[in-house]
C-alpha positions as CSV (number, residue, x, y, z in Angstrom):
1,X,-8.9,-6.2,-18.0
2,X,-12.7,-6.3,-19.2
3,X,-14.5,-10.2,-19.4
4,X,-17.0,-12.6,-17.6
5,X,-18.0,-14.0,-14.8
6,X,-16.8,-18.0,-14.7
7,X,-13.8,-16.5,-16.5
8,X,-12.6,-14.1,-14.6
9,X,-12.9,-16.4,-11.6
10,X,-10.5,-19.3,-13.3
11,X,-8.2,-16.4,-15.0
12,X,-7.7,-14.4,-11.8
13,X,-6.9,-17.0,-9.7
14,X,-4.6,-18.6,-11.9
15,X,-3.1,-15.0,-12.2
16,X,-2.6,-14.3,-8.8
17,X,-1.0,-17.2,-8.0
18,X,1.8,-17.1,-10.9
19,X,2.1,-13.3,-9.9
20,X,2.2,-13.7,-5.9
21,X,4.0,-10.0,-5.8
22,X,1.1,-8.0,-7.4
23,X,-2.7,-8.1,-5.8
24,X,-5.4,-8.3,-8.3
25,X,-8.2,-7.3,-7.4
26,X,-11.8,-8.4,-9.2
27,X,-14.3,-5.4,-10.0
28,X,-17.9,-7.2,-10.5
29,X,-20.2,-5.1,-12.5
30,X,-22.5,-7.8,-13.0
31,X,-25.6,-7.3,-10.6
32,X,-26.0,-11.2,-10.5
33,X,-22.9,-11.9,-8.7
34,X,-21.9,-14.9,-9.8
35,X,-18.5,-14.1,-9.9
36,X,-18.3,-12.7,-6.4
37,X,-20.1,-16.1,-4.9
38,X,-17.6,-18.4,-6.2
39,X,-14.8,-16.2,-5.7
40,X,-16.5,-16.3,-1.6
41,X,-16.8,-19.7,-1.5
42,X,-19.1,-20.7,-4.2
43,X,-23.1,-22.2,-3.7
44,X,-25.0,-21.1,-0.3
45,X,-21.8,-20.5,1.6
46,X,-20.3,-18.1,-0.8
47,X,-23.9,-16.6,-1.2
48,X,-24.6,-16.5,2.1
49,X,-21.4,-13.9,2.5
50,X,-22.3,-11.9,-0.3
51,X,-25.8,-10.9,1.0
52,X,-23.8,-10.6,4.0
53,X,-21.9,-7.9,2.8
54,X,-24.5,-6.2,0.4
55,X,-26.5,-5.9,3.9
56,X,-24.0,-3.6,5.5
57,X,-24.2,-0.1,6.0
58,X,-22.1,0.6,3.1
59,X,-21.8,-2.3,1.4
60,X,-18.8,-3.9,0.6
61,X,-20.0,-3.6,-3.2
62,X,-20.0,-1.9,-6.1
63,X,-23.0,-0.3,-5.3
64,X,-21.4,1.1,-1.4
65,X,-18.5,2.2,-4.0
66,X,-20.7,4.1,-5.8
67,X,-22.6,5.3,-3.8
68,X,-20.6,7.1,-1.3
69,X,-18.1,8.3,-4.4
70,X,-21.6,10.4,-5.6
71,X,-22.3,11.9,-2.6
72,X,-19.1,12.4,-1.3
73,X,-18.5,10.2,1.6
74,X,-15.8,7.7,-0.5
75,X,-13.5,6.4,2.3
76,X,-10.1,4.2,2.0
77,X,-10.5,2.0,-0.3
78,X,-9.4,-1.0,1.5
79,X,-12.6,-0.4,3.5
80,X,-14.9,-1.5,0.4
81,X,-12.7,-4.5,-0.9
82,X,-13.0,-8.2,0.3
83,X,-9.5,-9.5,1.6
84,X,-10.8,-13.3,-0.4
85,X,-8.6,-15.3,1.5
86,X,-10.2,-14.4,4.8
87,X,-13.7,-15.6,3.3
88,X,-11.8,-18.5,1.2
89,X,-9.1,-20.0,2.1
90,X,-8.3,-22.3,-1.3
91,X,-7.5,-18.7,-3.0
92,X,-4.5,-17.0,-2.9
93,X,-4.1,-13.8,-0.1
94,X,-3.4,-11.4,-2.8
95,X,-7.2,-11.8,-4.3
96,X,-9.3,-8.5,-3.4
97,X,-12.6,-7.9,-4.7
98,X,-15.0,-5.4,-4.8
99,X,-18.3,-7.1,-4.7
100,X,-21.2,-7.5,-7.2
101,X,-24.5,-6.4,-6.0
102,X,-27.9,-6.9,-7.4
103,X,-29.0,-3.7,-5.9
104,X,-27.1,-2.3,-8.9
105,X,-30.2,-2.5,-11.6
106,X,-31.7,-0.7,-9.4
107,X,-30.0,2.1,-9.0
108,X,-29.0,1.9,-13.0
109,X,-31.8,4.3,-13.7
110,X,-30.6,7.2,-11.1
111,X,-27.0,6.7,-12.6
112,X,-28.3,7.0,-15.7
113,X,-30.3,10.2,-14.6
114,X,-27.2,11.4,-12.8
115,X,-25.1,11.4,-15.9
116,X,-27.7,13.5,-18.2
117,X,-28.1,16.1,-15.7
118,X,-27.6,19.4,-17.8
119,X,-24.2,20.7,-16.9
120,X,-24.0,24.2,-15.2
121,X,-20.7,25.7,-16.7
122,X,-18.3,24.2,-19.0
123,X,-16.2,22.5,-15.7
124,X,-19.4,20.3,-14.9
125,X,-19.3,17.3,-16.6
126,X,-21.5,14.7,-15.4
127,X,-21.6,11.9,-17.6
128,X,-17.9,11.6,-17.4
129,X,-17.8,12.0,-13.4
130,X,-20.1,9.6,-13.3
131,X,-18.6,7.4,-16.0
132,X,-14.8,7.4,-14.3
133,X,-16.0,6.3,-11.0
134,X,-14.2,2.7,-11.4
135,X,-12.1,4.4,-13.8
136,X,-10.6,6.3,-10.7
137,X,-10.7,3.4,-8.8
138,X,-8.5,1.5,-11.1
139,X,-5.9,4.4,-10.7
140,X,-5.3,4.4,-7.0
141,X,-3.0,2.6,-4.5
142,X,-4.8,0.0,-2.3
143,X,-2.0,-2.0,-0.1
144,X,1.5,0.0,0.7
145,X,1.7,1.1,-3.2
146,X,2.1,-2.7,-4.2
147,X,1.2,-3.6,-8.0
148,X,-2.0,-4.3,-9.2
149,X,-4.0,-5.9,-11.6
150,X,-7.5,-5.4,-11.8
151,X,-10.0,-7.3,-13.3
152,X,-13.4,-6.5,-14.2
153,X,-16.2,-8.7,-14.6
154,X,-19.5,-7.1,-16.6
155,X,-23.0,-8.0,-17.7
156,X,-24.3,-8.9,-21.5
157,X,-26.1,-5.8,-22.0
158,X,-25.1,-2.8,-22.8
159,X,-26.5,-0.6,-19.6
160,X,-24.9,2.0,-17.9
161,X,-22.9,-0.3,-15.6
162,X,-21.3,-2.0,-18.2
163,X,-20.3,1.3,-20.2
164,X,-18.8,2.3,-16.7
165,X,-16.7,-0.9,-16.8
166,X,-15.8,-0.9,-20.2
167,X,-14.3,2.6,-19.7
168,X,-12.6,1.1,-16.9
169,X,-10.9,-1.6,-18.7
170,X,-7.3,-1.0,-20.7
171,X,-7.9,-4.4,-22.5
172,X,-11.1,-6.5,-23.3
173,X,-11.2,-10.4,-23.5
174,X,-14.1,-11.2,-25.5
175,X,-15.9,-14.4,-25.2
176,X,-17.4,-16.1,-28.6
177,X,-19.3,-19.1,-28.7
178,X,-19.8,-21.3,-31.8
179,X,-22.7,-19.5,-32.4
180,X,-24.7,-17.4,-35.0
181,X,-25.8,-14.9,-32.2
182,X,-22.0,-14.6,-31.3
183,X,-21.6,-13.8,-35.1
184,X,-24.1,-11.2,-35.0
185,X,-22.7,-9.7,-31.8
186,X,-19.4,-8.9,-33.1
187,X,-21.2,-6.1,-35.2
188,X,-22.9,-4.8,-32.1
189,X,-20.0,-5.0,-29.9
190,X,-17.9,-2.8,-32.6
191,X,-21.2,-0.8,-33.1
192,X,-21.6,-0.1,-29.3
193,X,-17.9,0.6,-28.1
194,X,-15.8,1.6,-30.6
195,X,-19.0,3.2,-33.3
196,X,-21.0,1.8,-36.3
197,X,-20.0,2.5,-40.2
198,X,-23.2,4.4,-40.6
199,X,-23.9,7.0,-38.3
200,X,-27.6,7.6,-37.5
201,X,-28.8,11.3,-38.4
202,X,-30.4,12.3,-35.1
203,X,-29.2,9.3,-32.6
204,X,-25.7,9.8,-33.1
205,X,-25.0,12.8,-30.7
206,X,-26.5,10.0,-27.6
207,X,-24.4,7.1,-28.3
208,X,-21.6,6.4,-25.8
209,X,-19.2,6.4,-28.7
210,X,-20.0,10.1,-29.4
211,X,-20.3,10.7,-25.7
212,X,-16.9,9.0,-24.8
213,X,-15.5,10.8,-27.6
214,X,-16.7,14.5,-26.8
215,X,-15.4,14.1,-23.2
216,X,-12.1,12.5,-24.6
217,X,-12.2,9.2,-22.6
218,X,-10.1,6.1,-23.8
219,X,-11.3,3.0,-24.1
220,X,-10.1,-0.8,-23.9
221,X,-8.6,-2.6,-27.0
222,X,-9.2,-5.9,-27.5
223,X,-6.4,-8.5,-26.3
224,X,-7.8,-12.1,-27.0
225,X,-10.6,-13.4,-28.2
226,X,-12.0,-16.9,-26.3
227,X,-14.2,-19.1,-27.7
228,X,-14.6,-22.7,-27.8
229,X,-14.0,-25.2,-30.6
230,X,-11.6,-22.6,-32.5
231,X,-9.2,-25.3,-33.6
232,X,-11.7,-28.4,-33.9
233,X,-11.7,-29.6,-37.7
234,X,-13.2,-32.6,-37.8
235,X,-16.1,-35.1,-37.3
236,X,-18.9,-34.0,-35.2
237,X,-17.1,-30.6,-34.4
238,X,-16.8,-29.9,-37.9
239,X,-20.4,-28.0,-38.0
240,X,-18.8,-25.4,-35.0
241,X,-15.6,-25.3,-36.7
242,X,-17.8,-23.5,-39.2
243,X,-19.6,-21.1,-37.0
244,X,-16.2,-20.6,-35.0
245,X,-14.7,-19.5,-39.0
246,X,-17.2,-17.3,-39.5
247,X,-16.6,-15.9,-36.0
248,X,-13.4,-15.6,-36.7
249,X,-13.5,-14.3,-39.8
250,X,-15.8,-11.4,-39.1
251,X,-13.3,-9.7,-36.1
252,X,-10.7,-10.6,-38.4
253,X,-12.4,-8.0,-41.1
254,X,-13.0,-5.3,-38.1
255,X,-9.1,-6.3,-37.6
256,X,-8.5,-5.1,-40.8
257,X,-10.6,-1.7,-40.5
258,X,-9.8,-0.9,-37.2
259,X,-6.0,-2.0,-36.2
260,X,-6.6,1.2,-33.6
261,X,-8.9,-1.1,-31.6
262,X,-6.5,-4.4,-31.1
263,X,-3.7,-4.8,-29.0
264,X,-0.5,-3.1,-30.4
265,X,1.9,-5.9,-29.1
266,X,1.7,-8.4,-31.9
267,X,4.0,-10.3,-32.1
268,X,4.1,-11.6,-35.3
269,X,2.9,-10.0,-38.5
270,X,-0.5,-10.3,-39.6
271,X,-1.3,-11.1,-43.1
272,X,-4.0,-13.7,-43.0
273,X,-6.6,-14.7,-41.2
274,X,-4.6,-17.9,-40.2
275,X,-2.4,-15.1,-38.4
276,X,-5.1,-13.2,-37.0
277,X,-6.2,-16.6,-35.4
278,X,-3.3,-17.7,-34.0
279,X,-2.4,-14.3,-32.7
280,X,-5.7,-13.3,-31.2
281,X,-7.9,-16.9,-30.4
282,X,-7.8,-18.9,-27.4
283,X,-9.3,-22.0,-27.4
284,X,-12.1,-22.6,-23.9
285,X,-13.1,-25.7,-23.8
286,X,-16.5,-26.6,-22.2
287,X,-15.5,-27.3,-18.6
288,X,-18.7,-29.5,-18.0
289,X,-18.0,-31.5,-14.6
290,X,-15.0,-29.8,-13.7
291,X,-16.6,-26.3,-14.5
292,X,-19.8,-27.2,-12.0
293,X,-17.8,-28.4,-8.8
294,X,-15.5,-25.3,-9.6
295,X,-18.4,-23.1,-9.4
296,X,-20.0,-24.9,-6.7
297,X,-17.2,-25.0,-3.9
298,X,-15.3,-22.0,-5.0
299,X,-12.1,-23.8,-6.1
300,X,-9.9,-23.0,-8.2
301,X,-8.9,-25.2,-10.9
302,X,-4.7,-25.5,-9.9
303,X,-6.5,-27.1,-6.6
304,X,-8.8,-29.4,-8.4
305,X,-6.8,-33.1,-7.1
306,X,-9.8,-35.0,-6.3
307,X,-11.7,-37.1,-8.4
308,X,-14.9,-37.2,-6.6
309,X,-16.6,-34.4,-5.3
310,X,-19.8,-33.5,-3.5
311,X,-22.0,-30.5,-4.4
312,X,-25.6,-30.7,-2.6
313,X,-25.0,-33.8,-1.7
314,X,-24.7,-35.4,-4.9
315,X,-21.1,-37.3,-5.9
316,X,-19.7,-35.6,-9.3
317,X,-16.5,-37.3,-10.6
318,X,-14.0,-35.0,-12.4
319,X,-11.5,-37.4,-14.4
320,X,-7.8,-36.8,-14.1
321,X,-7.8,-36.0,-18.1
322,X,-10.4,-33.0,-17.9
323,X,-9.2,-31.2,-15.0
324,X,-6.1,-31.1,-16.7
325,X,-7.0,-29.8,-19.8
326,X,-9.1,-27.4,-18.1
327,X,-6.1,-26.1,-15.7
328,X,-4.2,-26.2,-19.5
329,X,-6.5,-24.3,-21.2
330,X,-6.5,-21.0,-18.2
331,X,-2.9,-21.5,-18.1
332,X,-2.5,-21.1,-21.6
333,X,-5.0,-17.4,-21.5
334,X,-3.0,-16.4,-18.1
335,X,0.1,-16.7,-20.3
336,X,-1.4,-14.7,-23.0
337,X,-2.3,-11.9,-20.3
Protein backbone atom coordinates (compact mmCIF):
# COMPACT_ATOMS: atom_id res chain seq x y z
CA UNK A 1 0.00 0.00 0.00
CA UNK A 2 1.39 3.25 -1.72
CA UNK A 3 1.23 6.83 0.64
CA UNK A 4 3.45 9.31 2.68
CA UNK A 5 5.68 9.79 5.01
CA UNK A 6 3.92 11.13 8.61
CA UNK A 7 1.19 8.80 7.38
CA UNK A 8 2.56 5.84 6.87
CA UNK A 9 4.24 6.15 10.22
CA UNK A 10 0.74 6.69 12.31
CA UNK A 11 -1.16 4.03 9.79
CA UNK A 12 1.46 1.31 10.14
CA UNK A 13 1.84 1.46 13.62
CA UNK A 14 -1.64 1.51 14.29
CA UNK A 15 -1.75 -1.56 11.84
CA UNK A 16 0.66 -3.62 13.33
CA UNK A 17 -0.61 -3.44 16.50
CA UNK A 18 -4.39 -4.43 15.68
CA UNK A 19 -2.72 -7.19 13.38
CA UNK A 20 0.02 -8.59 15.94
CA UNK A 21 0.04 -12.06 13.70
CA UNK A 22 1.20 -10.44 10.37
CA UNK A 23 4.64 -8.15 10.12
CA UNK A 24 4.41 -5.10 8.10
CA UNK A 25 7.07 -4.03 6.95
CA UNK A 26 7.61 -0.09 5.76
CA UNK A 27 9.40 0.37 2.18
CA UNK A 28 10.80 4.17 2.15
CA UNK A 29 11.32 5.46 -1.31
CA UNK A 30 11.52 8.83 -0.16
CA UNK A 31 15.40 9.90 -0.17
CA UNK A 32 14.50 12.35 2.78
CA UNK A 33 13.86 9.81 5.27
CA UNK A 34 11.51 11.22 7.28
CA UNK A 35 9.57 8.27 7.65
CA UNK A 36 12.44 6.05 8.58
CA UNK A 37 13.72 8.68 11.52
CA UNK A 38 10.55 8.71 13.28
CA UNK A 39 9.84 5.19 12.79
CA UNK A 40 13.90 4.81 14.56
CA UNK A 41 13.18 6.99 17.15
CA UNK A 42 12.32 10.32 15.75
CA UNK A 43 14.74 13.86 15.98
CA UNK A 44 18.71 13.25 16.38
CA UNK A 45 18.33 9.90 17.98
CA UNK A 46 16.31 8.38 15.23
CA UNK A 47 18.61 10.27 12.71
CA UNK A 48 21.52 9.43 14.26
CA UNK A 49 20.61 5.51 13.42
CA UNK A 50 19.65 6.05 10.10
CA UNK A 51 22.97 7.62 8.95
CA UNK A 52 24.12 4.84 10.96
CA UNK A 53 22.82 2.38 8.77
CA UNK A 54 23.14 4.26 5.36
CA UNK A 55 26.97 4.21 6.48
CA UNK A 56 27.37 0.43 6.31
CA UNK A 57 28.82 -1.59 3.89
CA UNK A 58 25.58 -2.38 2.37
CA UNK A 59 23.29 -0.28 3.72
CA UNK A 60 20.37 -1.30 5.49
CA UNK A 61 18.43 0.84 2.73
CA UNK A 62 16.78 1.01 -0.17
CA UNK A 63 19.68 2.05 -1.90
CA UNK A 64 21.95 -1.43 -0.36
CA UNK A 65 18.55 -3.18 -1.74
CA UNK A 66 19.12 -2.01 -4.87
CA UNK A 67 22.12 -2.04 -5.21
CA UNK A 68 23.29 -5.44 -4.64
CA UNK A 69 19.74 -6.75 -6.56
CA UNK A 70 21.59 -4.87 -9.90
CA UNK A 71 24.73 -6.44 -9.64
CA UNK A 72 23.77 -9.53 -8.30
CA UNK A 73 25.02 -9.92 -4.81
CA UNK A 74 21.06 -9.68 -3.23
CA UNK A 75 21.39 -11.67 0.04
CA UNK A 76 18.46 -12.79 2.61
CA UNK A 77 16.33 -10.37 2.95
CA UNK A 78 16.17 -10.13 6.55
CA UNK A 79 19.78 -8.89 6.24
CA UNK A 80 18.53 -5.46 4.65
CA UNK A 81 15.43 -4.81 6.96
CA UNK A 82 15.41 -3.00 10.36
CA UNK A 83 13.92 -5.30 13.26
CA UNK A 84 12.13 -1.45 14.66
CA UNK A 85 11.62 -2.64 17.87
CA UNK A 86 15.30 -3.20 18.58
CA UNK A 87 16.00 0.54 17.57
CA UNK A 88 12.47 1.66 19.27
CA UNK A 89 11.00 0.14 21.74
CA UNK A 90 7.36 2.14 21.86
CA UNK A 91 6.67 0.26 18.45
CA UNK A 92 5.40 -3.00 18.08
CA UNK A 93 8.09 -6.19 17.30
CA UNK A 94 6.36 -7.04 14.12
CA UNK A 95 7.48 -3.44 12.45
CA UNK A 96 10.39 -4.11 9.74
CA UNK A 97 11.55 -1.46 7.55
CA UNK A 98 13.67 -1.09 4.83
CA UNK A 99 15.26 2.21 5.20
CA UNK A 100 15.12 5.45 3.22
CA UNK A 101 18.33 6.82 1.98
CA UNK A 102 19.24 10.17 0.54
CA UNK A 103 21.93 8.55 -1.44
CA UNK A 104 18.87 7.53 -3.56
CA UNK A 105 18.76 10.93 -5.85
CA UNK A 106 21.86 10.18 -6.54
CA UNK A 107 21.84 7.15 -7.99
CA UNK A 108 18.26 8.12 -9.70
CA UNK A 109 20.16 9.02 -12.78
CA UNK A 110 22.10 5.56 -13.19
CA UNK A 111 18.69 3.79 -12.52
CA UNK A 112 17.28 5.79 -14.96
CA UNK A 113 20.27 4.97 -17.39
CA UNK A 114 19.97 1.32 -16.41
CA UNK A 115 16.37 1.01 -17.44
CA UNK A 116 16.96 2.66 -21.13
CA UNK A 117 19.79 0.50 -21.91
CA UNK A 118 18.82 -0.92 -25.50
CA UNK A 119 17.81 -4.46 -24.94
CA UNK A 120 19.95 -7.28 -26.64
CA UNK A 121 17.20 -9.93 -27.62
CA UNK A 122 13.65 -9.92 -26.96
CA UNK A 123 14.22 -11.82 -23.18
CA UNK A 124 16.19 -8.55 -22.01
CA UNK A 125 14.06 -6.24 -20.65
CA UNK A 126 15.56 -3.69 -18.61
CA UNK A 127 13.17 -1.13 -17.75
CA UNK A 128 10.97 -3.77 -16.26
CA UNK A 129 14.03 -5.60 -14.31
CA UNK A 130 14.83 -2.60 -13.07
CA UNK A 131 11.24 -1.43 -12.33
CA UNK A 132 10.11 -4.83 -10.27
CA UNK A 133 13.03 -4.61 -8.02
CA UNK A 134 10.63 -3.76 -4.87
CA UNK A 135 8.04 -5.32 -6.88
CA UNK A 136 9.98 -8.68 -6.20
CA UNK A 137 10.65 -7.68 -2.87
CA UNK A 138 6.95 -7.34 -1.99
CA UNK A 139 6.51 -10.97 -3.23
CA UNK A 140 8.92 -12.84 -1.01
CA UNK A 141 8.83 -14.54 2.47
CA UNK A 142 10.79 -12.59 5.13
CA UNK A 143 10.16 -14.34 8.79
CA UNK A 144 9.20 -18.30 8.69
CA UNK A 145 6.54 -17.60 5.83
CA UNK A 146 4.44 -15.39 8.37
CA UNK A 147 1.95 -12.73 6.63
CA UNK A 148 2.85 -9.52 5.54
CA UNK A 149 1.81 -6.31 4.85
CA UNK A 150 3.97 -3.89 3.27
CA UNK A 151 3.83 -0.39 3.11
CA UNK A 152 5.43 1.93 0.95
CA UNK A 153 6.25 5.37 1.55
CA UNK A 154 7.23 7.69 -1.78
CA UNK A 155 8.28 11.19 -2.75
CA UNK A 156 6.07 14.02 -4.55
CA UNK A 157 7.71 13.86 -7.77
CA UNK A 158 7.27 11.69 -10.23
CA UNK A 159 11.18 10.23 -10.60
CA UNK A 160 12.17 6.94 -11.15
CA UNK A 161 11.94 5.88 -7.59
CA UNK A 162 8.66 6.74 -7.12
CA UNK A 163 7.50 4.89 -10.52
CA UNK A 164 9.39 1.91 -8.88
CA UNK A 165 7.17 2.19 -5.82
CA UNK A 166 4.05 2.85 -7.38
CA UNK A 167 4.51 -0.42 -9.36
CA UNK A 168 5.16 -1.90 -6.15
CA UNK A 169 1.98 -0.88 -4.57
CA UNK A 170 -1.48 -3.12 -5.01
CA UNK A 171 -3.45 -0.02 -3.61
CA UNK A 172 -2.66 3.82 -3.31
CA UNK A 173 -3.88 6.15 -0.50
CA UNK A 174 -3.82 9.45 -1.86
CA UNK A 175 -3.34 12.51 0.27
CA UNK A 176 -5.44 15.80 -0.76
CA UNK A 177 -5.21 18.97 0.94
CA UNK A 178 -7.85 21.76 0.73
CA UNK A 179 -6.00 23.11 -1.83
CA UNK A 180 -6.11 24.38 -5.59
CA UNK A 181 -2.63 22.70 -6.33
CA UNK A 182 -4.16 19.41 -4.84
CA UNK A 183 -6.99 20.10 -7.46
CA UNK A 184 -4.68 20.45 -10.16
CA UNK A 185 -2.79 17.35 -9.12
CA UNK A 186 -5.51 15.02 -9.46
CA UNK A 187 -5.17 15.47 -13.35
CA UNK A 188 -1.49 14.83 -13.10
CA UNK A 189 -1.70 12.02 -10.90
CA UNK A 190 -4.32 10.23 -13.47
CA UNK A 191 -2.13 11.72 -16.25
CA UNK A 192 1.18 10.12 -14.87
CA UNK A 193 0.00 6.56 -13.60
CA UNK A 194 -2.88 5.43 -15.08
CA UNK A 195 -2.49 7.94 -18.85
CA UNK A 196 -3.86 11.32 -19.99
CA UNK A 197 -7.19 11.69 -22.38
CA UNK A 198 -4.96 13.17 -25.10
CA UNK A 199 -2.08 11.33 -26.04
CA UNK A 200 0.91 13.32 -27.18
CA UNK A 201 2.08 12.50 -30.88
CA UNK A 202 5.72 11.80 -30.35
CA UNK A 203 6.04 11.62 -26.30
CA UNK A 204 3.65 8.99 -25.86
CA UNK A 205 5.82 5.93 -26.66
CA UNK A 206 8.21 7.40 -23.27
CA UNK A 207 5.64 7.69 -20.72
CA UNK A 208 5.50 5.14 -17.94
CA UNK A 209 1.93 4.56 -18.82
CA UNK A 210 3.00 3.25 -22.29
CA UNK A 211 6.02 1.69 -20.87
CA UNK A 212 4.18 -0.17 -17.93
CA UNK A 213 1.71 -1.13 -20.53
CA UNK A 214 4.15 -2.67 -23.27
CA UNK A 215 5.91 -4.72 -20.56
CA UNK A 216 2.35 -5.68 -19.08
CA UNK A 217 2.95 -4.51 -15.46
CA UNK A 218 -0.10 -3.89 -13.08
CA UNK A 219 -0.44 -1.08 -11.20
CA UNK A 220 -2.17 0.06 -7.77
CA UNK A 221 -5.88 1.17 -7.65
CA UNK A 222 -6.82 3.71 -5.53
CA UNK A 223 -8.35 2.65 -2.01
CA UNK A 224 -8.98 6.00 -0.05
CA UNK A 225 -8.58 9.20 -0.49
CA UNK A 226 -7.28 11.46 2.75
CA UNK A 227 -7.66 14.89 3.03
CA UNK A 228 -8.44 17.28 5.62
CA UNK A 229 -11.62 19.26 6.18
CA UNK A 230 -13.72 16.84 3.89
CA UNK A 231 -16.77 17.05 6.07
CA UNK A 232 -16.34 20.72 7.55
CA UNK A 233 -19.52 22.84 6.47
CA UNK A 234 -19.54 25.66 8.26
CA UNK A 235 -18.04 28.97 9.52
CA UNK A 236 -14.52 29.66 8.98
CA UNK A 237 -14.04 26.12 7.35
CA UNK A 238 -16.58 26.83 4.96
CA UNK A 239 -13.92 28.35 2.34
CA UNK A 240 -11.93 24.60 2.46
CA UNK A 241 -15.22 22.89 2.46
CA UNK A 242 -15.13 24.44 -0.99
CA UNK A 243 -11.73 23.50 -2.19
CA UNK A 244 -12.22 20.00 -0.47
CA UNK A 245 -15.77 19.88 -3.05
CA UNK A 246 -13.97 20.64 -5.76
CA UNK A 247 -11.37 18.08 -4.76
CA UNK A 248 -13.76 15.74 -4.40
CA UNK A 249 -15.65 16.33 -7.18
CA UNK A 250 -12.84 16.12 -9.68
CA UNK A 251 -11.66 12.17 -8.58
CA UNK A 252 -15.17 11.65 -8.39
CA UNK A 253 -15.49 12.44 -12.45
CA UNK A 254 -12.14 10.24 -13.05
CA UNK A 255 -14.46 7.74 -10.79
CA UNK A 256 -16.77 7.86 -13.29
CA UNK A 257 -14.29 7.36 -16.45
CA UNK A 258 -12.18 5.02 -15.01
CA UNK A 259 -14.05 2.53 -12.43
CA UNK A 260 -10.90 0.16 -13.60
CA UNK A 261 -8.63 2.36 -11.44
CA UNK A 262 -10.68 2.23 -7.91
CA UNK A 263 -10.88 -0.38 -5.52
CA UNK A 264 -13.42 -3.14 -6.60
CA UNK A 265 -14.77 -3.79 -2.98
CA UNK A 266 -17.39 -1.19 -2.70
CA UNK A 267 -19.48 -1.63 -0.65
CA UNK A 268 -22.31 0.20 -1.33
CA UNK A 269 -23.45 1.49 -4.75
CA UNK A 270 -22.31 4.54 -6.12
CA UNK A 271 -24.64 6.89 -7.65
CA UNK A 272 -23.62 10.33 -6.43
CA UNK A 273 -20.98 12.09 -5.50
CA UNK A 274 -22.37 12.02 -1.89
CA UNK A 275 -21.60 8.11 -2.34
CA UNK A 276 -18.38 8.51 -3.89
CA UNK A 277 -17.49 10.60 -0.75
CA UNK A 278 -18.48 8.59 1.86
CA UNK A 279 -17.14 5.51 0.20
CA UNK A 280 -13.72 6.75 -0.73
CA UNK A 281 -12.84 10.06 1.84
CA UNK A 282 -11.25 9.96 4.99
CA UNK A 283 -11.20 12.87 6.92
CA UNK A 284 -7.08 13.86 8.48
CA UNK A 285 -7.26 16.22 10.63
CA UNK A 286 -4.25 18.60 11.18
CA UNK A 287 -2.40 16.92 14.02
CA UNK A 288 -0.68 20.26 15.05
CA UNK A 289 0.89 19.54 18.71
CA UNK A 290 0.19 16.06 18.78
CA UNK A 291 1.57 15.61 15.16
CA UNK A 292 5.13 17.47 16.31
CA UNK A 293 5.92 15.40 19.54
CA UNK A 294 4.86 12.29 17.41
CA UNK A 295 7.33 13.10 14.98
CA UNK A 296 9.77 14.24 17.29
CA UNK A 297 10.18 11.19 19.78
CA UNK A 298 9.01 8.50 17.50
CA UNK A 299 5.75 7.68 19.26
CA UNK A 300 3.04 6.42 18.16
CA UNK A 301 -0.17 7.94 18.67
CA UNK A 302 -2.07 4.70 20.75
CA UNK A 303 1.02 5.58 23.24
CA UNK A 304 0.41 9.28 23.30
CA UNK A 305 -0.87 9.39 27.54
CA UNK A 306 1.03 12.40 28.56
CA UNK A 307 -0.01 15.78 28.38
CA UNK A 308 3.31 17.47 28.49
CA UNK A 309 6.09 16.59 26.49
CA UNK A 310 9.57 17.72 25.84
CA UNK A 311 11.15 17.94 22.31
CA UNK A 312 14.62 19.99 22.34
CA UNK A 313 13.99 21.03 25.46
CA UNK A 314 10.99 22.88 24.97
CA UNK A 315 7.58 21.80 27.04
CA UNK A 316 4.69 21.09 24.25
CA UNK A 317 1.28 20.21 25.83
CA UNK A 318 -0.88 17.84 23.89
CA UNK A 319 -4.57 18.14 25.40
CA UNK A 320 -6.47 14.90 26.23
CA UNK A 321 -9.16 16.03 23.36
CA UNK A 322 -6.66 16.15 20.38
CA UNK A 323 -4.67 13.15 20.94
CA UNK A 324 -7.84 11.47 20.91
CA UNK A 325 -9.19 12.60 17.95
CA UNK A 326 -5.91 12.13 16.33
CA UNK A 327 -5.60 8.28 17.57
CA UNK A 328 -9.68 8.37 16.16
CA UNK A 329 -8.99 9.65 13.02
CA UNK A 330 -5.81 6.69 12.11
CA UNK A 331 -8.10 4.22 13.66
CA UNK A 332 -10.80 5.05 11.55
CA UNK A 333 -8.17 4.79 7.97
CA UNK A 334 -6.55 1.46 9.69
CA UNK A 335 -10.19 0.28 9.69
CA UNK A 336 -10.69 1.22 6.17
CA UNK A 337 -7.36 -0.78 5.22
Amino acid sequence: MKCNGYITFHIACVYAEKNPERDVVIIDMCPQANCSTMLLGGGRGGENILQEVIALDTPKTVVGYITDVIIGEKRDNKDYLIKVHEKNSKLPSNVYLLSGDGNLELIAPLLSRRAETEPISEKDTPWKNIHLIIKNLTKESINNGRAITFFIDTNPSFSIYTQIAVIAGDFLLVPINADDSSIFAISGLFNLIYGSKKKHPVYDKYTFVTRVKDNKLDRPKIHLLLGNRFTQKKGAAHAFKALSNEATKKMYEEYLENKQWFRGDCSSQINSQDDFEHEFTVELRDFNSAGVVASNLGIPLSLMDKNIYEVYGEQIQVAKEQRDKCKETIETIVNRL
